[in-house]
C-alpha positions in Angstrom: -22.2 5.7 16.9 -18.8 4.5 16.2 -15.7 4.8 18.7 -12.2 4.8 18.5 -10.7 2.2 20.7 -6.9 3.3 21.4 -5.1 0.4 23.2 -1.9 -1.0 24.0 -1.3 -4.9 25.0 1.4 -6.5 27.7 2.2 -9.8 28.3 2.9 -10.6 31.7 3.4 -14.1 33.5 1.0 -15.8 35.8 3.0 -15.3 38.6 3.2 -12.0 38.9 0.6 -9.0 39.9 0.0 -5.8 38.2 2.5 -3.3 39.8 0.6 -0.3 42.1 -0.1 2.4 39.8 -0.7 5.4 41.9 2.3 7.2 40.7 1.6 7.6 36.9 -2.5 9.5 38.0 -2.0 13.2 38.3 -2.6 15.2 41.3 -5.8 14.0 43.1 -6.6 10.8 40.8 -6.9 7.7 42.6 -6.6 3.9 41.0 -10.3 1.9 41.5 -10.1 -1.8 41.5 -13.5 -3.5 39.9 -14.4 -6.9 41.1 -13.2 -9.8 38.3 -16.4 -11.1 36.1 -15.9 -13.3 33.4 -17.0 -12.8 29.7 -17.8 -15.2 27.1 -17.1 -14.2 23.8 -18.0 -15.8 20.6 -16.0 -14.5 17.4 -17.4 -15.4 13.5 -16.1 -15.7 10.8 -15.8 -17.1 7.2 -14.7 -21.0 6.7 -11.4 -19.3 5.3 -11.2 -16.3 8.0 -11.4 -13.3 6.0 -12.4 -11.4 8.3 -9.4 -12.0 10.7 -7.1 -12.3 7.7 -8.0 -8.7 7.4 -7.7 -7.5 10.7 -11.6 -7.2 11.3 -13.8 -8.7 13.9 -17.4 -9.5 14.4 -18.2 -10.7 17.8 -21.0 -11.9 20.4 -20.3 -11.0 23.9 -22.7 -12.6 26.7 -24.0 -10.2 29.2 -23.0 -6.3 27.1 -26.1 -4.4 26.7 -25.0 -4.7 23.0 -23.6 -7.8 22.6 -22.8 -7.7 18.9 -19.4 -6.0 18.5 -17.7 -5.2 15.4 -14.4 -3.6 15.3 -12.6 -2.7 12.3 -8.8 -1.5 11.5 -7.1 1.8 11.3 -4.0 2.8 9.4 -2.4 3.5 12.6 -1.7 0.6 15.1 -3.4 0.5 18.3 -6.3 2.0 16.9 -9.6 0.7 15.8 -13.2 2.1 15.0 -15.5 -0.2 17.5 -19.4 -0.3 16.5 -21.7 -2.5 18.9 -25.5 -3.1 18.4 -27.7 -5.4 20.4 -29.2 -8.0 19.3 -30.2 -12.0 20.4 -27.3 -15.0 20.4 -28.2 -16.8 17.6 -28.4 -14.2 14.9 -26.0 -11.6 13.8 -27.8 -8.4 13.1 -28.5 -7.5 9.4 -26.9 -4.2 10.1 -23.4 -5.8 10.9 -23.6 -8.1 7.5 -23.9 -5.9 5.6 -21.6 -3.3 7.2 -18.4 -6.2 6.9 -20.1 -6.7 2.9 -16.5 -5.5 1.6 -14.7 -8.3 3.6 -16.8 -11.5 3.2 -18.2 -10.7 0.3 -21.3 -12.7 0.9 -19.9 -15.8 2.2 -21.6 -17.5 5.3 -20.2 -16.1 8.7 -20.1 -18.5 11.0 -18.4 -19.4 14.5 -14.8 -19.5 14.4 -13.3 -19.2 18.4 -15.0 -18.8 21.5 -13.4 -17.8 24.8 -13.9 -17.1 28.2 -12.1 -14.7 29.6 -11.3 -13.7 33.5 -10.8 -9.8 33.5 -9.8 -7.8 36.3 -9.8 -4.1 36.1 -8.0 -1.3 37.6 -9.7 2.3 36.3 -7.5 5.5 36.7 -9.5 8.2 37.6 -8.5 11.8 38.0 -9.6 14.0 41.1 -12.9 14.6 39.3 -13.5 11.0 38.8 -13.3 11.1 35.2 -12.0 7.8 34.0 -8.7 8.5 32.3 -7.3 4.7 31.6 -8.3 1.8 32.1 -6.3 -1.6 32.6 -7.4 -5.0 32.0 -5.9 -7.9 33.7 -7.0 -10.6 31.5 -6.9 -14.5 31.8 -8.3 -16.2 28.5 -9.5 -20.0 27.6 -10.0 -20.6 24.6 -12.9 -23.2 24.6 -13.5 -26.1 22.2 -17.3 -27.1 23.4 -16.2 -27.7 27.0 -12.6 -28.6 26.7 -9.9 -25.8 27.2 -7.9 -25.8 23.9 -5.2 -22.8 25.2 -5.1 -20.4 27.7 -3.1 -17.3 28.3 -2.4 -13.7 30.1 -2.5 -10.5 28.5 -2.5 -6.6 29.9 -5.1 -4.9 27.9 -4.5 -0.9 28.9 -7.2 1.2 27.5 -7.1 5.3 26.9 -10.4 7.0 27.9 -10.3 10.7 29.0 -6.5 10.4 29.8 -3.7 11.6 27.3 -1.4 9.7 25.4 1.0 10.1 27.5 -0.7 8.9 30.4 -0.8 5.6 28.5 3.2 5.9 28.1 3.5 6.3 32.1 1.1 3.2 32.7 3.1 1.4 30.4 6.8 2.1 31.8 5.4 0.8 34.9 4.2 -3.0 33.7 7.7 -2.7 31.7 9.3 -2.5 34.7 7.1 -4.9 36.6 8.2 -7.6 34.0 6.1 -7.3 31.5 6.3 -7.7 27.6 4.9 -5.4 25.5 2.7 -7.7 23.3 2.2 -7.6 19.0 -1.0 -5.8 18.4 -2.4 -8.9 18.3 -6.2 -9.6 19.1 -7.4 -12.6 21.5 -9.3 -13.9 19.0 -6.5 -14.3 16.3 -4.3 -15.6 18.9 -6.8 -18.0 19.6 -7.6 -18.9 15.8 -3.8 -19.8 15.2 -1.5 -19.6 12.4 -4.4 -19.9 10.0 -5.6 -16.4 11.1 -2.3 -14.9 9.8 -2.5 -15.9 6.3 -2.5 -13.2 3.9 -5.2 -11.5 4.0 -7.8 -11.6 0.6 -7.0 -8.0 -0.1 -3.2 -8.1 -0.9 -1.6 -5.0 0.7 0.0 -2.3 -1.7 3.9 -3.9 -0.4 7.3 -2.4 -1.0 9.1 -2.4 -4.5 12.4 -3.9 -5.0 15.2 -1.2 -6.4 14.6 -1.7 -9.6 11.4 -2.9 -10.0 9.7 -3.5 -13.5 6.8 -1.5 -14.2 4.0 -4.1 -13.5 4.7 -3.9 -10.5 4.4 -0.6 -9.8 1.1 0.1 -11.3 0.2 -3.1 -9.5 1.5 -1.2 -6.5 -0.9 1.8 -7.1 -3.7 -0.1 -8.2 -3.5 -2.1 -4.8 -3.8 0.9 -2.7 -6.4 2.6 -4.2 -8.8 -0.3 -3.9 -7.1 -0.6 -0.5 -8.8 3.3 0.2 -12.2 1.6 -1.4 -12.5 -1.3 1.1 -11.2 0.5 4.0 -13.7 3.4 3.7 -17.1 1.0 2.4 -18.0 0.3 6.2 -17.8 3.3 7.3 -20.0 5.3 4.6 -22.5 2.5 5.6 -22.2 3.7 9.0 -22.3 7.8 7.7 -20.1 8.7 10.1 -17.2 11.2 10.0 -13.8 10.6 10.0 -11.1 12.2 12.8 -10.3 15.6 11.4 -13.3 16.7 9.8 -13.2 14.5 6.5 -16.2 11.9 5.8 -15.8 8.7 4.5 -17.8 9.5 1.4 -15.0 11.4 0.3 -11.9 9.0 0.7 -14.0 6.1 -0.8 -14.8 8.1 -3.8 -11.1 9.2 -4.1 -10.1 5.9 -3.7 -12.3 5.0 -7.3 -11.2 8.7 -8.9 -7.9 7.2 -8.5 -8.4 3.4 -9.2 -10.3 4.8 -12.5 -7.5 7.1 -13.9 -4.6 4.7 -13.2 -6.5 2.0 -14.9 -6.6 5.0 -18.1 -3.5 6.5 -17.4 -1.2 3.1 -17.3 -3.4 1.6 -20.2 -0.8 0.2 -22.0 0.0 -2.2 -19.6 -3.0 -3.4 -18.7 -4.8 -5.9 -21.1 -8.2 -3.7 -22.2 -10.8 -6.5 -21.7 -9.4 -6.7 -17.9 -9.5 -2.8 -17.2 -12.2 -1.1 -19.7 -14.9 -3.1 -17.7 -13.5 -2.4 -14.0 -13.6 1.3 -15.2 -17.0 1.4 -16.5 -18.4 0.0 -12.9 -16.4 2.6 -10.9 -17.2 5.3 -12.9 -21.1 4.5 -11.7 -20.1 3.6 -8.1 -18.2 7.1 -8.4 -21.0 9.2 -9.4 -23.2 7.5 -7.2 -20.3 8.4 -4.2 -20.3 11.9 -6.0 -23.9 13.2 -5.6 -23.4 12.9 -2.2 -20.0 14.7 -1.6 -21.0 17.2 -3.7 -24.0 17.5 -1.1 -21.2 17.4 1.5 -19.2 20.3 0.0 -22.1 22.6 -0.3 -23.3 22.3 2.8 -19.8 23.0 4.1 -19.3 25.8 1.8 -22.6 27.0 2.7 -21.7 28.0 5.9 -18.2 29.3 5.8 -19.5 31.3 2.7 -22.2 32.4 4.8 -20.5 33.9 7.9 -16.9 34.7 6.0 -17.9 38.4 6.6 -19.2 38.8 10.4 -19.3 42.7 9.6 -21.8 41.8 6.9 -24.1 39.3 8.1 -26.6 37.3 5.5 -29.8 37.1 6.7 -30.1 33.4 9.3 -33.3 32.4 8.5 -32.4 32.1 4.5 -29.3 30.9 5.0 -31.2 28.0 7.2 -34.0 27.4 4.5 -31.0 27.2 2.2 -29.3 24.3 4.3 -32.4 22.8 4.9 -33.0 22.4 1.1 -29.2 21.1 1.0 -29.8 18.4 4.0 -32.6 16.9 1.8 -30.6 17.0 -1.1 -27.8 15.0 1.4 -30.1 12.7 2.4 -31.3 11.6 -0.7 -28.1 11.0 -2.4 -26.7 9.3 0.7 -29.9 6.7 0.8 -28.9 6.4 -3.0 -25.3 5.4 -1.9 -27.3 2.5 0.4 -28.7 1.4 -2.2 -26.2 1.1 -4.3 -23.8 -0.7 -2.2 -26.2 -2.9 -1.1 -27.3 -3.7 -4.6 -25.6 -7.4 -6.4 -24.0 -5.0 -9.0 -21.6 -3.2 -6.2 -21.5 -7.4 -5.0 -19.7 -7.9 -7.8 -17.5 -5.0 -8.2 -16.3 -6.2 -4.9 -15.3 -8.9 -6.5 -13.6 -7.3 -9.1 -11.6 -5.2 -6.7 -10.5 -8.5 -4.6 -9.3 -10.0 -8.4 -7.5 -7.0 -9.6 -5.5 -6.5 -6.5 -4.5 -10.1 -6.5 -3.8 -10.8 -9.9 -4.1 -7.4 -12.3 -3.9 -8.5 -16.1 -0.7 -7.1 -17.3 0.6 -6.4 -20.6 3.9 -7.9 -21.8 5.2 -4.4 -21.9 4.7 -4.5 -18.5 7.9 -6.5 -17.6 10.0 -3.6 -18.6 11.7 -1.2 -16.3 9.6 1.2 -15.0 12.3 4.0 -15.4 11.9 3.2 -19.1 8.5 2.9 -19.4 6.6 5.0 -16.5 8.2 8.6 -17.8 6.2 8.2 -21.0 2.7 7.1 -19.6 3.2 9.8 -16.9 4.1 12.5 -19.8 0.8 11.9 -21.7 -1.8 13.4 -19.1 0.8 16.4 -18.5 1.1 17.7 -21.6 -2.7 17.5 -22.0 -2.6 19.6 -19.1 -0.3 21.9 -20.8 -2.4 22.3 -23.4 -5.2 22.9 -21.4 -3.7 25.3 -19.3 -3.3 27.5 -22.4 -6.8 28.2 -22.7 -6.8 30.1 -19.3 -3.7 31.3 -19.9 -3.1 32.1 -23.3 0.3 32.9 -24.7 1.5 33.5 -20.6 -1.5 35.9 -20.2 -4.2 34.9 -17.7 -8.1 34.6 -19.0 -9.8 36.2 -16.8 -13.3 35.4 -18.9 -12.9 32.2 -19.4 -16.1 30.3 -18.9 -16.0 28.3 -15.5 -16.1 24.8 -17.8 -12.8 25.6 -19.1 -11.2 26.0 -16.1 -13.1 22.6 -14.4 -11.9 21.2 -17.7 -7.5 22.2 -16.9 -8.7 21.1 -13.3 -9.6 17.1 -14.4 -6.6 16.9 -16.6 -4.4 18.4 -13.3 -6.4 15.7 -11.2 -5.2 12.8 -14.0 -2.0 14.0 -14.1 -1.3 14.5 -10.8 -2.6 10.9 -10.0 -0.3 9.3 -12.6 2.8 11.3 -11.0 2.0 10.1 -7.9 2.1 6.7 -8.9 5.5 6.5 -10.2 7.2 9.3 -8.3 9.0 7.3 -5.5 10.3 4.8 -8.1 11.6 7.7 -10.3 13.1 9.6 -7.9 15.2 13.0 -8.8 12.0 15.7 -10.0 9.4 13.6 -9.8 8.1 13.4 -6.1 8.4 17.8 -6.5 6.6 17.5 -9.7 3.5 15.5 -7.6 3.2 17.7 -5.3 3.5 21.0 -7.7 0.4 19.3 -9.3 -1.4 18.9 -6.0 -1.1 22.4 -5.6 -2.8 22.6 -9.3 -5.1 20.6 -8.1 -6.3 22.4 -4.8 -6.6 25.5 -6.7 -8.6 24.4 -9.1 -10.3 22.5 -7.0 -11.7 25.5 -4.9 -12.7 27.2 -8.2 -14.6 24.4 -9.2 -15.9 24.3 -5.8 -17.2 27.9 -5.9 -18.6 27.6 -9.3 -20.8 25.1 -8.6 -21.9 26.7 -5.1 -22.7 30.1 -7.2 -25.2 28.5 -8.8 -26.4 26.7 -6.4 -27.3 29.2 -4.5 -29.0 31.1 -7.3 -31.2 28.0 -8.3 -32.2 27.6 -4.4 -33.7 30.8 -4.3 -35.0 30.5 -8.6 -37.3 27.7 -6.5 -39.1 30.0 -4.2 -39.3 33.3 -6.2 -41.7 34.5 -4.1 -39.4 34.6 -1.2 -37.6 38.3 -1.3 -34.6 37.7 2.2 -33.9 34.3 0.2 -33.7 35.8 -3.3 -31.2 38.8 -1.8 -29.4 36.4 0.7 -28.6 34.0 -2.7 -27.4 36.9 -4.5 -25.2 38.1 -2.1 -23.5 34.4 -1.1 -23.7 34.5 -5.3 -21.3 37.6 -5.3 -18.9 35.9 -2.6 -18.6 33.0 -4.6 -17.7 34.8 -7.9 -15.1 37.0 -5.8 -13.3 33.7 -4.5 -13.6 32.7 -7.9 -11.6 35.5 -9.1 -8.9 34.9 -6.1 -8.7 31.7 -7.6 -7.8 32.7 -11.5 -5.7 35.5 -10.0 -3.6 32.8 -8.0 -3.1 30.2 -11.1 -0.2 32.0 -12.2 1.8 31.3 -9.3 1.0 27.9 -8.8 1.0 27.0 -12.2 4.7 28.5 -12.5 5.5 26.1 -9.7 4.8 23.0 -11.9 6.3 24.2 -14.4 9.9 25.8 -13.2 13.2 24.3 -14.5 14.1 21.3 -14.3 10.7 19.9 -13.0 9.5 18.4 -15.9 13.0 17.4 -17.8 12.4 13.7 -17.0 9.0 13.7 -19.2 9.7 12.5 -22.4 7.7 15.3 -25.0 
């Protein structure tokens, strides 16, 4: 189980007590003081602090039902995913290793700060005692074997049940008390020093300067796809799903479709030997990644094909020998994605990633200026779109009978391009960010067609398996049927969005 801690931090002098906080609880709530206790933490690390540097923390706290804490960072501030296991003193749970893999790469973790912290704690609870907030009133030491190396205060104000905005009241209160509002800044890194906020192994994507050459923006894509890759490893380990309804499984294989066709697409700047092998091992890290998405999507599709019709209900006992069928497909490629990235090849591709975001291997054509140079790269993969596009749409007329290949086929060349114009389309300016999106819009369309093909026949080769069973043979037939109608939606819809990529003046910064 992994939560979401949501927090905000104060500083506050040692002289002064937390203000009464009555007034920010609704009607009925009521503000319970806990007695203080005092927790002593111990934080590991790598000699060089990788795991810091990168905003992660693995943690022993003495006396927690589960001890072993491991939190991990979120694009938004304030916001991390938490995951604690139990587990003796001495030795960090195997789990844990392997789950941080993508940040220490294998190098020894080992104690980097302990402290011992004084916390008192004021919960907000509402009139049905539900805790909505909680504040910490927090004293640290920072301990080096039994001397005190630093101490200081810190407001920790925590959001349980309570809304956001609850947190905004609590927090116009300390304000007004005299308190600070603190950097995001964990204990532990405070603790570690200045060493702790050295940049991190995995370079962040950055800004580009006005006119930057255009190294640097491929550099800048490359860095934020493997970015998606490193951020999204843990938590496909921990096979849980993200806010919103999308898995991890998904963003991590994105975040290697895209790494993969920017290191094709922007080939010319990038020396071959460097990229043609870093491709090779995410194209098997992405089919591993693949298997079980596509298990993902069919399940989903499964069940909004399924009920899409609640005048015409399929019959529930096929339709759940059907997702039965898909959940042990599911499981089997997700233990295959364990494997995998527990495996010394993904080790190393790890190590790949860490190298190519620090120091990619460009091309002297790569010191040019990207508005000379990107328009060209970025022109290649659309007008192999173009030309695919006229197989389903011959001479402007739409084909309806073309075989479902051909269409998946416009759909990867729509994916390619679209990735390459999202590269490049801030730094272009005018058209191209509209041109992006248009293709996203390609994209998504095809997407879903590609999507139903595959689930048509699916369904068809679920019930091919059981012949003997009649409901699951006529249930398959009829989800069959569904799938073949969105299919048509789909080709009937390509028009439209395909007219949107292509309107006037969309395209007229692509050389031809």
């Amino acid at each position: 189980m992994v939560n979401v801690e949501e927090e905000r931090k104060y500083d506050l002098d040692a002289g002064i007590g937390l203000p009464d906080l009555t007034g920010c609880l609704p009607a009925g709530g009521r503000v319970l003081a806990r007695p203080a206790v005092t927790l002593r933490a111990t934080y590991f690390d790598t000699a060089d602090l990788r795991l810091a540097r990168a905003g992660v923390s693995l943690r022993h706290r003495r006396g927690d039902p589960k001890p072993w804490t491991v939190k991990l960072p979120t694009p938004t501030v304030g916001i991390r995913h938490e995951i604690s296991r139990p587990g003796p003193a001495g030795t960090i749970p195997d789990e844990l290793v392997a789950l941080l893999i993508a940040y220490h790469r294998g190098a020894p973790l080992q104690p980097s700060a302990t402290l011992r912290t004084v916390r008192a704690v004021q919960q907000l609870r509402d009139a049905d005692d539900q805790l909505l907030v909680e504040v910490c009133d927090d004293t640290v030491t920072v301990l080096d074997g039994r001397r005190t190396r630093a101490s200081f205060r810190e407001i920790e104000v925590e959001r349980h049940a309570g809304r956001r905005r609850l947190l905004d009241r609590v927090g116009a209160c300390l304000l007004d008390a005299g308190a600070v509002a603190g950097a995001f800044t964990a204990k532990h890194l405070r603790a570690l020093g200045t060493a702790a906020t050295e940049p991190p192994e995995l370079p962040e994507p950055g800004t580009l300067p006005p006119r930057p050459r255009a190294g640097a923006v491929v550099t800048r894509a490359l860095r934020a796809a493997i970015a998606r890759i490193v951020e999204h490893d843990p938590l496909v380990r921990l096979r849980e799903p993200l806010p919103g309804g999308d898995t991890p499984v998904h963003q991590m294989r994105v975040g290697c479709r895209r790494l993969r066709s920017d290191l094709r697409s922007f080939a010319p700047l990038l020396e071959p030997q460097w990229a043609d092998p870093l491709r090779a091992e995410l194209d098997w890290v992405a089919g591993v990644l693949g298997a079980a998405r596509d298990a993902e999507v069919l399940r989903e599709r499964l069940r909004a094909t399924a009920t899409a019709d609640p005048l015409a209900p399929l019959d529930a006992a096929a339709v759940a020998r059907m997702d039965a069928d898909l959940a042990a497909r599911h499981e089997e490629a997700l233990q295959a994605v364990d494997d995998a990235l527990r495996s010394p090849r993904y080790l190393a591709l790890l190590e790949q990633l860490h190298s190519a975001a620090r120091t990619p291997r460009l091309t002297a054509a790569a010191r040019r200026s990207a508005q000379r140079v990107l328009p060209a790269l970025v022109a290649a993969p659309w007008w192999q779109l173009v030309q695919g596009a006229r197989d389903v749409r011959p001479a402007g007329r739409l084909n309806l009978g073309a075989p479902d290949e051909v269409w998946h086929a416009v759909r990867v060349r729509a994916k390619r391009a679209r990735y390459a114009a999202d590269a490049v389309a801030s730094v272009i300016g005018g058209a191209a960010p509209g041109f992006a999106r248009s293709l996203a819009g390609v994209q998504a369309l095809l997407g879903e067609h590609q999507d139903a093909a595959v689930a048509a026949e699916t369904w068809l080769a679920i019930a091919r398996a059981d012949p003997d069973d009649h409901a699951l043979a006529v249930t398959a037939g009829r989800l069959f049927e569904r799938e073949r109608t969105a299919i048509r939606a789909t080709r009937f819809a390509f028009p439209a969005v395909w007219s949107a990529a292509t309107r006037r003046g969309l395209t007229d910064w692509l050389p031809r």
